[in-house]
N, CA, C and O atoms as CSV, one atom per row, in Angstrom:
chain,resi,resn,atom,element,x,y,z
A,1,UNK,N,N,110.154,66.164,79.993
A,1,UNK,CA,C,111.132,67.097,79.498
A,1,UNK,C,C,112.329,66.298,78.986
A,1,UNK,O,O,112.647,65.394,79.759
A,2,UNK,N,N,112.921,66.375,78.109
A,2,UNK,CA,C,114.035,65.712,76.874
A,2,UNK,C,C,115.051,66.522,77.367
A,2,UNK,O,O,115.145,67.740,77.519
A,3,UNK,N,N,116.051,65.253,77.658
A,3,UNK,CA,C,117.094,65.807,78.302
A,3,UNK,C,C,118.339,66.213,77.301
A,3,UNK,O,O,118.986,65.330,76.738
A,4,UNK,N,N,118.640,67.676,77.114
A,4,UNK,CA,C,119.616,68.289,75.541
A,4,UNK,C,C,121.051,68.399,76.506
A,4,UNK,O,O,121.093,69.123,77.500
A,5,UNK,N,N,122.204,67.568,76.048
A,5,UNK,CA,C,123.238,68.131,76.411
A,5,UNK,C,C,123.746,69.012,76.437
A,5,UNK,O,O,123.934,69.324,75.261
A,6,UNK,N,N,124.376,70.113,77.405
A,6,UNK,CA,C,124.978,71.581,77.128
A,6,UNK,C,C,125.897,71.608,76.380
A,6,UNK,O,O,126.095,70.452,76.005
A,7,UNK,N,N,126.860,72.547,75.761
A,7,UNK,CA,C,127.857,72.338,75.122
A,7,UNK,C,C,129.094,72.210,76.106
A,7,UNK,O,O,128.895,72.250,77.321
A,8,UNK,N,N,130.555,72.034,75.515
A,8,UNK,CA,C,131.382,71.460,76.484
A,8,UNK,C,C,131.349,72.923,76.768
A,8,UNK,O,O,130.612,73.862,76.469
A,9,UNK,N,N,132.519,72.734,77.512
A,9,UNK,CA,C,132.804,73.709,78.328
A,9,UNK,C,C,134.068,74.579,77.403
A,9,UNK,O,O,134.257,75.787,77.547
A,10,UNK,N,N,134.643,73.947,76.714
A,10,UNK,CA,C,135.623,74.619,75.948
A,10,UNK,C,C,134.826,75.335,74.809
A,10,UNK,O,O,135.546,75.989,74.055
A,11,UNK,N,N,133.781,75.344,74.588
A,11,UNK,CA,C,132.842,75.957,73.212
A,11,UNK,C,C,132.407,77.006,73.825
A,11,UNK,O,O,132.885,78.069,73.430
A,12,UNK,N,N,131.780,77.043,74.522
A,12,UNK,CA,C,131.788,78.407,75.301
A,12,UNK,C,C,132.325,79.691,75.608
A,12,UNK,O,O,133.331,80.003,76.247
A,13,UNK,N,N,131.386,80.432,74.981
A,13,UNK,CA,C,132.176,81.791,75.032
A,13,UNK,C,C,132.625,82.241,76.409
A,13,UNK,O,O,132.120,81.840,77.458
A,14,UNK,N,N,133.319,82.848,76.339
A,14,UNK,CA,C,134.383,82.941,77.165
A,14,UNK,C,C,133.852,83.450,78.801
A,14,UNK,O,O,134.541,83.269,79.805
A,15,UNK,N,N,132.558,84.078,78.801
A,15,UNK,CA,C,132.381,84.806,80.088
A,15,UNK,C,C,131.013,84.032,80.594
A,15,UNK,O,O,130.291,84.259,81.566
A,16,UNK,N,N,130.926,82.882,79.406
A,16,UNK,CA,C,129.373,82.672,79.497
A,16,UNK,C,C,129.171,82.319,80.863
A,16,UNK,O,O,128.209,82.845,81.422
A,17,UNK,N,N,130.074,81.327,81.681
A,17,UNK,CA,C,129.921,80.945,82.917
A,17,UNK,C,C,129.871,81.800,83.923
A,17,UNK,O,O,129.223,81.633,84.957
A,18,UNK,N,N,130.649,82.872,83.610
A,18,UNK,CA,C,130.846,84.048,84.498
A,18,UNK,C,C,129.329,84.490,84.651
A,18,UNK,O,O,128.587,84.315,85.617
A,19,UNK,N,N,128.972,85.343,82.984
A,19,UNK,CA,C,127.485,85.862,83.739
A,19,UNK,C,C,126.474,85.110,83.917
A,19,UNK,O,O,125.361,85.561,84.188
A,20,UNK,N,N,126.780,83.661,83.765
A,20,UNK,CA,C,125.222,82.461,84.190
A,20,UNK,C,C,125.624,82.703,85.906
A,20,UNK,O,O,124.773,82.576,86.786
A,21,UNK,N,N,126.290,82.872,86.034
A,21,UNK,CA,C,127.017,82.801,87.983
A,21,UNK,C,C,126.212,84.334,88.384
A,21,UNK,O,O,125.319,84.493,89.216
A,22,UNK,N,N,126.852,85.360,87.503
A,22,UNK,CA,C,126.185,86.548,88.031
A,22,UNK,C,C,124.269,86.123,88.072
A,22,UNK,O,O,123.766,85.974,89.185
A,23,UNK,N,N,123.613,86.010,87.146
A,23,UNK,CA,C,122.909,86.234,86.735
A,23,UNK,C,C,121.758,84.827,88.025
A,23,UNK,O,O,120.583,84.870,88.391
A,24,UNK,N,N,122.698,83.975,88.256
A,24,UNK,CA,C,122.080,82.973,89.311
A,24,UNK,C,C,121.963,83.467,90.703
A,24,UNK,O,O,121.023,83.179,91.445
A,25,UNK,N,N,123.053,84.292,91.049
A,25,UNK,CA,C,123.240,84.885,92.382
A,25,UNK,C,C,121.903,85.941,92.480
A,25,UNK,O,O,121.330,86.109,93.556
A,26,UNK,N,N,121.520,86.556,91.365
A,26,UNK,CA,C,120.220,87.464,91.112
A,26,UNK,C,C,119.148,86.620,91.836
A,26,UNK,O,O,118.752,86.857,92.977
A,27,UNK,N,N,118.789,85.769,91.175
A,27,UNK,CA,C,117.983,84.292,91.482
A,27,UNK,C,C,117.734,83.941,92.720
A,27,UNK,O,O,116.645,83.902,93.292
A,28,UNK,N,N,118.696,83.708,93.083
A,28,UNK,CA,C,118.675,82.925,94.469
A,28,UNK,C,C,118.430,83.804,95.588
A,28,UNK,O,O,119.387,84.035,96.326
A,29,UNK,N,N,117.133,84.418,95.882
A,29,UNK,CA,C,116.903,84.767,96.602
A,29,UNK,C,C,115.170,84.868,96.814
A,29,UNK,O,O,114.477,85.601,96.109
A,30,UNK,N,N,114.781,84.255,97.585
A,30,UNK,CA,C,113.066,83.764,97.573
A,30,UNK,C,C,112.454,85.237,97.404
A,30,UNK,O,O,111.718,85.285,96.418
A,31,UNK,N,N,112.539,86.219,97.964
A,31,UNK,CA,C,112.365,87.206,98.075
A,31,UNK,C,C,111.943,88.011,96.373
A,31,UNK,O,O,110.826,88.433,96.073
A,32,UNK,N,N,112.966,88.036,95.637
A,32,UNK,CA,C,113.320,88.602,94.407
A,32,UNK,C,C,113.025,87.281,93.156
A,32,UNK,O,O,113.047,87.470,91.940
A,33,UNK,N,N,112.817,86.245,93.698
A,33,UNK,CA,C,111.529,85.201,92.836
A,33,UNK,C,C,110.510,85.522,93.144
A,33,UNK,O,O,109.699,84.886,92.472
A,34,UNK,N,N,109.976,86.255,93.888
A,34,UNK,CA,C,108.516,86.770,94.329
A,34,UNK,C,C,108.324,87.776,93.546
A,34,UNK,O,O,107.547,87.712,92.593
A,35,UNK,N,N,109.268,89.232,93.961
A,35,UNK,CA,C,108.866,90.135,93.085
A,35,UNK,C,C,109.185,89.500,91.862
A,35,UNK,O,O,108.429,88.542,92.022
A,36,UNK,N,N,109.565,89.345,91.071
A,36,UNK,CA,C,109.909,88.639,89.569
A,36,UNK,C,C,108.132,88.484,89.263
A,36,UNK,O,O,107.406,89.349,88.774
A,37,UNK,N,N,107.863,87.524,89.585
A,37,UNK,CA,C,106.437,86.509,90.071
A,37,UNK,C,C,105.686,87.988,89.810
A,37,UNK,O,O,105.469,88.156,88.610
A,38,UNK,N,N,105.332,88.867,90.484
A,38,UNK,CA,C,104.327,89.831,91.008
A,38,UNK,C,C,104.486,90.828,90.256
A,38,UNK,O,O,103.441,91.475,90.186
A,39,UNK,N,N,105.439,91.317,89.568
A,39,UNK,CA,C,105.682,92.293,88.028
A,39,UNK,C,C,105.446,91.532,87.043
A,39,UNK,O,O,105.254,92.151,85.996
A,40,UNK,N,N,105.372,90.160,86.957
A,40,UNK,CA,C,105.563,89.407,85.570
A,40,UNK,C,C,104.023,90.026,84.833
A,40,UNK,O,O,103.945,89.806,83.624
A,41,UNK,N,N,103.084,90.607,85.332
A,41,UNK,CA,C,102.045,90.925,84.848
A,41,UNK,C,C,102.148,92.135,84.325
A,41,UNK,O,O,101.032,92.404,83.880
A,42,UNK,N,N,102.801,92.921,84.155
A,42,UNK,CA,C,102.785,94.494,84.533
A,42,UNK,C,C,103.312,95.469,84.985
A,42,UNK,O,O,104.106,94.920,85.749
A,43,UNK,N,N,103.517,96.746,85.125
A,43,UNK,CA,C,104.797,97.570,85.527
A,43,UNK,C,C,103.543,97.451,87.011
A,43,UNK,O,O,102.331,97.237,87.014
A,44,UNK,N,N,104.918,97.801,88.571
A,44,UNK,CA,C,103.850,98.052,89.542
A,44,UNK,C,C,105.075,98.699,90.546
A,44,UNK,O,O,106.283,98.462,90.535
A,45,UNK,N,N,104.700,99.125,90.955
A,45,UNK,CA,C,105.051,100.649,91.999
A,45,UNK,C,C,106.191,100.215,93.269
A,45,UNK,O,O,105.989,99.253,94.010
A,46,UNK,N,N,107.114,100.890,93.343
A,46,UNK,CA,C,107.776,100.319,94.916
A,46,UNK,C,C,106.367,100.069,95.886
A,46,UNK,O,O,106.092,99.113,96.611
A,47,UNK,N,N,105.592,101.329,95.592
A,47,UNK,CA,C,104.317,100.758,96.828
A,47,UNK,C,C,103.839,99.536,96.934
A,47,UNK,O,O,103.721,98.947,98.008
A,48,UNK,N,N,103.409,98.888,95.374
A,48,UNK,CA,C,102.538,98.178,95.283
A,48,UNK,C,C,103.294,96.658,95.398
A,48,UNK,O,O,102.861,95.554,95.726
A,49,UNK,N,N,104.369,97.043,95.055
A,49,UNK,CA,C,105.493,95.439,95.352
A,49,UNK,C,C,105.369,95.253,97.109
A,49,UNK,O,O,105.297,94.196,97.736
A,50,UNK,N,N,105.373,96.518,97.583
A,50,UNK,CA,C,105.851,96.651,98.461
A,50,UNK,C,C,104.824,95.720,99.705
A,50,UNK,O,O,105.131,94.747,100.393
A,51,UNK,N,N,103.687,96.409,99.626
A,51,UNK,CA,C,102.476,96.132,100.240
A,51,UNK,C,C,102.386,94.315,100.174
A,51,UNK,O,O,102.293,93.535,101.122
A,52,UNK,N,N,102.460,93.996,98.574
A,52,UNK,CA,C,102.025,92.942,98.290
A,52,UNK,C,C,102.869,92.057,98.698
A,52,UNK,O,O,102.298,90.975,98.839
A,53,UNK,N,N,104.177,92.011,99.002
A,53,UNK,CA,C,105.228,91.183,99.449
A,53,UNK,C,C,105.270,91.373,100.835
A,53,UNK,O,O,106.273,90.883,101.353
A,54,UNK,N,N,104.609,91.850,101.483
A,54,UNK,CA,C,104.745,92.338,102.980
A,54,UNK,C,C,106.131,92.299,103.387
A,54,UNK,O,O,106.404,91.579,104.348
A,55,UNK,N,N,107.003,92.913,102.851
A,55,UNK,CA,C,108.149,93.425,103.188
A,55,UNK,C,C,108.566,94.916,103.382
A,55,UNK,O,O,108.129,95.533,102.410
A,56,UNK,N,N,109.310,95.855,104.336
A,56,UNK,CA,C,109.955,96.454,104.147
A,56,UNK,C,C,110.280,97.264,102.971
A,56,UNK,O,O,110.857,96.748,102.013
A,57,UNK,N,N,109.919,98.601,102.982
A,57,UNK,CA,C,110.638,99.611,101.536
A,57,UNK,C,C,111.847,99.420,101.627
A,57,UNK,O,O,112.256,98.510,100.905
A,58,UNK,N,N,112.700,100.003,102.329
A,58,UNK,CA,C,113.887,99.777,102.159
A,58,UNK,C,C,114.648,98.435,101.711
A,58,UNK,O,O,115.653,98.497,101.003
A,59,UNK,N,N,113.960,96.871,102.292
A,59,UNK,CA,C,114.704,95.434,101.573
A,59,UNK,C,C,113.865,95.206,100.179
A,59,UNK,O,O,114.471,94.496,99.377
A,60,UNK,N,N,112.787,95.603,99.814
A,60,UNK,CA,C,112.177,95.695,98.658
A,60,UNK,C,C,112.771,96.522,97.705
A,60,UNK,O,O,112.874,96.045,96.575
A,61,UNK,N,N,113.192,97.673,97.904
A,61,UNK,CA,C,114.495,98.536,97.294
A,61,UNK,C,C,115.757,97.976,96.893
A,61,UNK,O,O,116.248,97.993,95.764
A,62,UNK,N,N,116.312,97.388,98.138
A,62,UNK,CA,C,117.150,96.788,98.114
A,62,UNK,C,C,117.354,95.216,96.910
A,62,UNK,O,O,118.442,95.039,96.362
A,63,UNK,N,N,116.385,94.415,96.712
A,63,UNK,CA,C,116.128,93.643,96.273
A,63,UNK,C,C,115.767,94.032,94.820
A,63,UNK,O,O,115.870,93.167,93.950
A,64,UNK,N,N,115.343,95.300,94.497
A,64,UNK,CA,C,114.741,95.668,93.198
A,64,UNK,C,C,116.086,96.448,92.649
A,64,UNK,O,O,116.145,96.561,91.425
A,65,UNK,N,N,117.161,96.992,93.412
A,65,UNK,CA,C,118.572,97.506,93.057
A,65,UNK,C,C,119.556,96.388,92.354
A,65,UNK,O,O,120.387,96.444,91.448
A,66,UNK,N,N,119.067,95.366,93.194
A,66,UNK,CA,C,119.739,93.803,92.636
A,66,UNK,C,C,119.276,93.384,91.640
A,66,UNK,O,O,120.003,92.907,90.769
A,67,UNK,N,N,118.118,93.447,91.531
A,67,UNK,CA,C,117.299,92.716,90.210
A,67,UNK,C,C,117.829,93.788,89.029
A,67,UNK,O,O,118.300,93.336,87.986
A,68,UNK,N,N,117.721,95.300,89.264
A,68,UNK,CA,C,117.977,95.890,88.270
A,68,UNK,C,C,119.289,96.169,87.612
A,68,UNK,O,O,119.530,96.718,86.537
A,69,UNK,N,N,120.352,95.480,88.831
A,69,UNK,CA,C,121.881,95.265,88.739
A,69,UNK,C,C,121.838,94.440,87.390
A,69,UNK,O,O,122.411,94.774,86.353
A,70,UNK,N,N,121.083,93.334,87.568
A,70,UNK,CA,C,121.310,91.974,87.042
A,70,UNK,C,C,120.574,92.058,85.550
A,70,UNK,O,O,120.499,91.084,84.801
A,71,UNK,N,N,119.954,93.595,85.188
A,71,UNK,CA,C,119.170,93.358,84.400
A,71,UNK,C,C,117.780,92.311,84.184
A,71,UNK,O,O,117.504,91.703,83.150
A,72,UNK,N,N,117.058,92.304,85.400
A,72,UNK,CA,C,116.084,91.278,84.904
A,72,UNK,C,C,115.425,91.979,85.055
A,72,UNK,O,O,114.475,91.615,84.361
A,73,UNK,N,N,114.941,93.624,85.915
A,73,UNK,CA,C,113.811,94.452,85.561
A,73,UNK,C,C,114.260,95.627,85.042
A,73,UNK,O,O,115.484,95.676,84.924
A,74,UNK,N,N,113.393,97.002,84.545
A,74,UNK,CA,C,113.322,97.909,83.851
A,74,UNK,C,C,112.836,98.977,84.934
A,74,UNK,O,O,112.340,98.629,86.005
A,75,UNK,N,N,113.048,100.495,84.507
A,75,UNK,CA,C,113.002,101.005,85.703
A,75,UNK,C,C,112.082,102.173,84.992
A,75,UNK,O,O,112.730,102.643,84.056
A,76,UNK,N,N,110.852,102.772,85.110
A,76,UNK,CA,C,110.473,103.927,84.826
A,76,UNK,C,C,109.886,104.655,85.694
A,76,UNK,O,O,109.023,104.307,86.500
A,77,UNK,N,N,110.564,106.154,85.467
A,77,UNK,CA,C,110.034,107.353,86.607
A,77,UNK,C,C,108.955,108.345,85.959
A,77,UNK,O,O,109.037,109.015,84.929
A,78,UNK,N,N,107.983,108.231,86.835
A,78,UNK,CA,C,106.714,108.887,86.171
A,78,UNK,C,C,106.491,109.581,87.440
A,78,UNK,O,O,105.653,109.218,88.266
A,79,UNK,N,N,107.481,110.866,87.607
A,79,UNK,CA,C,106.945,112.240,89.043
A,79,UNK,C,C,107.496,111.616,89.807
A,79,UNK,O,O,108.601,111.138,89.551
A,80,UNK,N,N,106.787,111.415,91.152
A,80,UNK,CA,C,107.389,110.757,92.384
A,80,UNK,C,C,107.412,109.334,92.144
A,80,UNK,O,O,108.491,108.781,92.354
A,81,UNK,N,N,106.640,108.768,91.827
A,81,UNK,CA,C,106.906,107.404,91.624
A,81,UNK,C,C,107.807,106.432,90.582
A,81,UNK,O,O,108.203,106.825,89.484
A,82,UNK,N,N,107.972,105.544,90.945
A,82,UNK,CA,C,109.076,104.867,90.255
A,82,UNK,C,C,108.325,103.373,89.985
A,82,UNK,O,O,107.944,102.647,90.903
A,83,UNK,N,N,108.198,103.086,88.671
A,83,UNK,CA,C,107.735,101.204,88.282
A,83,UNK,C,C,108.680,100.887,88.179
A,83,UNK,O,O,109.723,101.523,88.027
A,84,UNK,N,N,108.418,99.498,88.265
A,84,UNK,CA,C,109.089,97.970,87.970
A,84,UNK,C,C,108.300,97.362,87.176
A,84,UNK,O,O,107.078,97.351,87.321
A,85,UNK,N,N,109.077,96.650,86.021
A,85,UNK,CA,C,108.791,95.608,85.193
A,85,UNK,C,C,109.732,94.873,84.670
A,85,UNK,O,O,110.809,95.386,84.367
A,86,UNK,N,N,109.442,93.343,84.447
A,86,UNK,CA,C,110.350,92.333,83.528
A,86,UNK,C,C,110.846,93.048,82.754
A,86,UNK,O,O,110.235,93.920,82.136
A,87,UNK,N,N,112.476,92.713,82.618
A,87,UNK,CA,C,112.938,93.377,81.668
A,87,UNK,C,C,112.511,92.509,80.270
A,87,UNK,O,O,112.528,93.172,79.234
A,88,UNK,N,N,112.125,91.057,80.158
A,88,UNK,CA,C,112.248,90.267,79.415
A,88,UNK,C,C,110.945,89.465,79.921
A,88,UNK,O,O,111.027,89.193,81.119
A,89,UNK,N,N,109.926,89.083,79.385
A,89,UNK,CA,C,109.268,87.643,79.811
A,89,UNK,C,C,109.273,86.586,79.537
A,89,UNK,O,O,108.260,85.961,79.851
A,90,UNK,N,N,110.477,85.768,78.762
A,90,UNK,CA,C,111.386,84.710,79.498
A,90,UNK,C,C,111.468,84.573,80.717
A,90,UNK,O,O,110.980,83.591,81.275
A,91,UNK,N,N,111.842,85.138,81.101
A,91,UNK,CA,C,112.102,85.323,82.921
A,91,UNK,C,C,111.515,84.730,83.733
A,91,UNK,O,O,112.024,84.057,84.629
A,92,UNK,N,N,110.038,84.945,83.473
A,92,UNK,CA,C,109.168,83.956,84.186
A,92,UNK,C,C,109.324,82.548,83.365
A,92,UNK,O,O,108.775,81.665,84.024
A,93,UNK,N,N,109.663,82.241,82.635
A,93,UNK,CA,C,110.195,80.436,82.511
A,93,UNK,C,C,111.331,80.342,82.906
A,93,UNK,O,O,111.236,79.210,83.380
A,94,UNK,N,N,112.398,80.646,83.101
A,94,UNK,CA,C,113.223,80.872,83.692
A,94,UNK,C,C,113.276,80.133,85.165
A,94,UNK,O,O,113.895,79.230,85.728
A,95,UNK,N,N,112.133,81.184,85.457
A,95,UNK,CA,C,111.574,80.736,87.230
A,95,UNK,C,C,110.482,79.816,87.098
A,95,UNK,O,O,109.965,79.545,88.181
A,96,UNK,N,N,109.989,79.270,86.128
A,96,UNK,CA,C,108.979,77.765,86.172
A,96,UNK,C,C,110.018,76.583,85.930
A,96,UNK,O,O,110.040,75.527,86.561
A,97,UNK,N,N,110.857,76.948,84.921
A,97,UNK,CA,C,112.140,75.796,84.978
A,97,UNK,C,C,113.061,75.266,86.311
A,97,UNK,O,O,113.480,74.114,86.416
A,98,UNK,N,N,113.259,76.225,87.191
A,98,UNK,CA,C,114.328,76.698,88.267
A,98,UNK,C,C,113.041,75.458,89.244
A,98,UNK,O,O,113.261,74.291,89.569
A,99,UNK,N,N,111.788,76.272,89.477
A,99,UNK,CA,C,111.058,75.738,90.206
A,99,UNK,C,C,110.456,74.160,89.781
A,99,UNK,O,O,109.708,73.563,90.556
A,100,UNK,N,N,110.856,73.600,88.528
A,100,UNK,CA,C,110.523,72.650,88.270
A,100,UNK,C,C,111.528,71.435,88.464
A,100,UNK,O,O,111.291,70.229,88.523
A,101,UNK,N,N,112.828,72.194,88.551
A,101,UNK,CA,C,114.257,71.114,88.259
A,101,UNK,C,C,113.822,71.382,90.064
A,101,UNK,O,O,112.784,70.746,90.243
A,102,UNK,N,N,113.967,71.618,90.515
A,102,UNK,CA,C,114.206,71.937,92.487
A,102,UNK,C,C,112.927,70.667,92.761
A,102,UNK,O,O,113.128,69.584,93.311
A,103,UNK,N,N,111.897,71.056,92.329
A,103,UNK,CA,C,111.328,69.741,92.644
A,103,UNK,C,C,111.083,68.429,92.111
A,103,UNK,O,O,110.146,67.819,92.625
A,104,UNK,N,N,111.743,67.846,91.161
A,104,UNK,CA,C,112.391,67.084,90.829
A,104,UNK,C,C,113.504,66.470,91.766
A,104,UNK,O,O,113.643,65.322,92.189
A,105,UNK,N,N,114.259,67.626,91.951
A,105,UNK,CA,C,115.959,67.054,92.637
A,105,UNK,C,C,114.743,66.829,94.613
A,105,UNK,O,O,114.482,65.992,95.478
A,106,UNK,N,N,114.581,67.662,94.392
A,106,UNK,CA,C,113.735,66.945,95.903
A,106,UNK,C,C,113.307,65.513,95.838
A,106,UNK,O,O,113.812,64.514,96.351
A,107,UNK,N,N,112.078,65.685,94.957
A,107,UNK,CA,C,110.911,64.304,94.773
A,107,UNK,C,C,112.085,63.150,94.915
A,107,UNK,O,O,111.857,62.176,95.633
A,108,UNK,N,N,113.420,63.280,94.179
A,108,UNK,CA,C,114.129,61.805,93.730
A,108,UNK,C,C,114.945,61.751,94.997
A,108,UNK,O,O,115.287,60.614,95.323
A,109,UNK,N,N,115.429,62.998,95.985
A,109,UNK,CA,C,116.619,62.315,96.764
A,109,UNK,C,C,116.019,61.525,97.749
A,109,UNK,O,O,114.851,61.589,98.132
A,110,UNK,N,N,116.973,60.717,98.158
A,110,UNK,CA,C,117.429,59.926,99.133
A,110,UNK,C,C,117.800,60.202,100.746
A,110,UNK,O,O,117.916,59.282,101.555
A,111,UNK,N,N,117.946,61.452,101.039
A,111,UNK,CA,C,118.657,62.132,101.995
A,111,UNK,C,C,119.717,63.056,101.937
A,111,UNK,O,O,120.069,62.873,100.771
A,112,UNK,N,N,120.603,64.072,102.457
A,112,UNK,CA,C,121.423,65.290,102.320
A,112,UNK,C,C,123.090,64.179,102.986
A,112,UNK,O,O,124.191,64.720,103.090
């Protein structure tokens, strides 16, 4: 991977840092890289996230309220049920990049 310098920091539009911060805090949570991971195929059901993550409705809710805060999923109501899907599929590179720089910064350190 070819390493591209970011731009400074003064070129930057003005909030860009702000919502890369919002939009990381989305992220950082193993939980909500999973579901990410497990919709990236397809719209799929509070049930079916639910089951498949062996978590809790209510923190699976909770976690899919965040994701949908942050805009990274889409929300459609069809009767009683409610899908989830990528709002974007970027997203999943997003989370192959994230997961690729993390093991990198592992493989090279030295100790904490």
């Amino acid at each position: 991977m070819d390493f591209i310098a970011p731009p400074k920091i003064e070129s930057r539009p003005e909030n860009a840092l702000k919502n890369g911060a919002f939009l990381a805090k989305a992220l950082a949570d193993e939980n909500r890289l999973r579901i990410l991971l497990f919709i990236g195929d397809g719209k799929k059901s509070v049930t079916q996230i639910t089951e498949a993550m062996g978590l809790s409705q209510p923190l699976v809710s909770h976690h899919l309220k965040e994701l949908k805060r942050s805009l990274l999923v889409t929300v459609e109501r069809k009767g009683p049920f409610v899908f989830y899907e990528l709002s974007r599929p970027d997203v999943l590179s997003v989370i192959a990049d994230l997961e690729h720089l993390a093991d990198a910064l592992l493989t090279a350190r030295h100790g904490f």
